[in-house]
Phi, psi and omega in degrees: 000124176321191128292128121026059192312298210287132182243131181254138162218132201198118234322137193043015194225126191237100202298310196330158215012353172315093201288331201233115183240133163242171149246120162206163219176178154284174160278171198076350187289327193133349185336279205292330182267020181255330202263358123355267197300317143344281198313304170326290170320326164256349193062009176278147174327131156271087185271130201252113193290322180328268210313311210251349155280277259282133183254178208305092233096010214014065170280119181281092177311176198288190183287325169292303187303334117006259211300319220273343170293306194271349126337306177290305192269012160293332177285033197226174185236005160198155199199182167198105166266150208232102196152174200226259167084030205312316203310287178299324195317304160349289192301318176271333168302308178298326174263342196275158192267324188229149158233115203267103172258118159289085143320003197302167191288132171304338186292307214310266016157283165346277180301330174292310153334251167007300168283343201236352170283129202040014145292152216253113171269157177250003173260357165246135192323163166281337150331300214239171194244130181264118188341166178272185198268311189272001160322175191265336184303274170292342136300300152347302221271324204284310201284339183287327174278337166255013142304325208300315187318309207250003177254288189273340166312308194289336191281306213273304162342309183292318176326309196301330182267342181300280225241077203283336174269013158286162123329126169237108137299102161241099192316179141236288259216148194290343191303294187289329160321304188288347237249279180343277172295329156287328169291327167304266213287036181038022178272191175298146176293158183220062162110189176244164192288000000 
């Protein structure tokens, strides 16, 4: 598979080869449509880490069986992984060429939960039924995103200074998501920041 053609430019950052991708955010940031639409753009594989742990009951394979999935799809030499998952984050930070963080606003991030709770994702097996918006389930989740700003933000920020020689993007706004990706394919920027 070529390289990338297509050059993203964004304060230092420079996409050309970058092959190996990761997304990672709160939920509700956009993780799965944004790296959806990549894959399109690059033609490289998209692994949605929900789809490929979580198994039928919403069973969490162990931490080895974890890791040894995410071994495989690291090995490939071009990829684009989409998840959070701090136990693995280390391990994909470290492989990875670019790392795409949605930094996005928790309420945005919030409503975007919500609104997509107990509707059928193409980013999750097909299994399992994804909670209603008022389960107990989806509350947990709903309190994990407005947690995140001061919890998984802090996890991904310290990676970014452990491993200073990746590529780092890091978006805020559904604005710069699109900004982005009409710059991968080379079209027009789709508004200002």
């Amino acid at each position: 598979m070529a390289p990338v053609r297509a050059r993203v430019t964004w304060p230092s950052v420079d996409t050309r080869g970058c092959r190996r991708i990761i997304l990672v955010g709160s939920g509700g940031s956009g993780k799965s449509w944004m790296a959806r639409r990549l894959a399109r753009i690059t033609g490289y594989p998209v692994f949605h880490l929900d789809k490929e742990f979580w198994q039928p009951g919403w069973v969490m394979p162990s931490g080895e069986e974890r890791a040894a999935r995410l071994r495989t799809m690291i090995a490939g030499d071009a990829w684009i992984i989409d998840g959070n998952y701090d136990t693995s984050l280390e391990m994909r930070f470290s492989a990875a060429d670019l790392v795409i963080f949605l930094d996005i606003n928790r309420l945005v991030c919030l409503v975007s939960a919500m609104r997509r709770a107990g509707k059928k994702r193409d980013d999750m097996p097909d299994y399992l039924e994804e909670p209603g918006p008022l389960s107990k389930d989806s509350r947990d989740f709903y309190k994990w995103i407005w947690s995140y700003p001061t919890t998984g933000r802090a996890t991904v920020l310290a990676l970014h200074r452990q491993y200073p020689d990746k590529q780092f993007l890091r978006l805020k706004s559904r604005r710069q998501v699109a900004r982005c990706l009409a710059a991968w394919r080379g079209g027009p920027p789709t508004g200002t920041s």
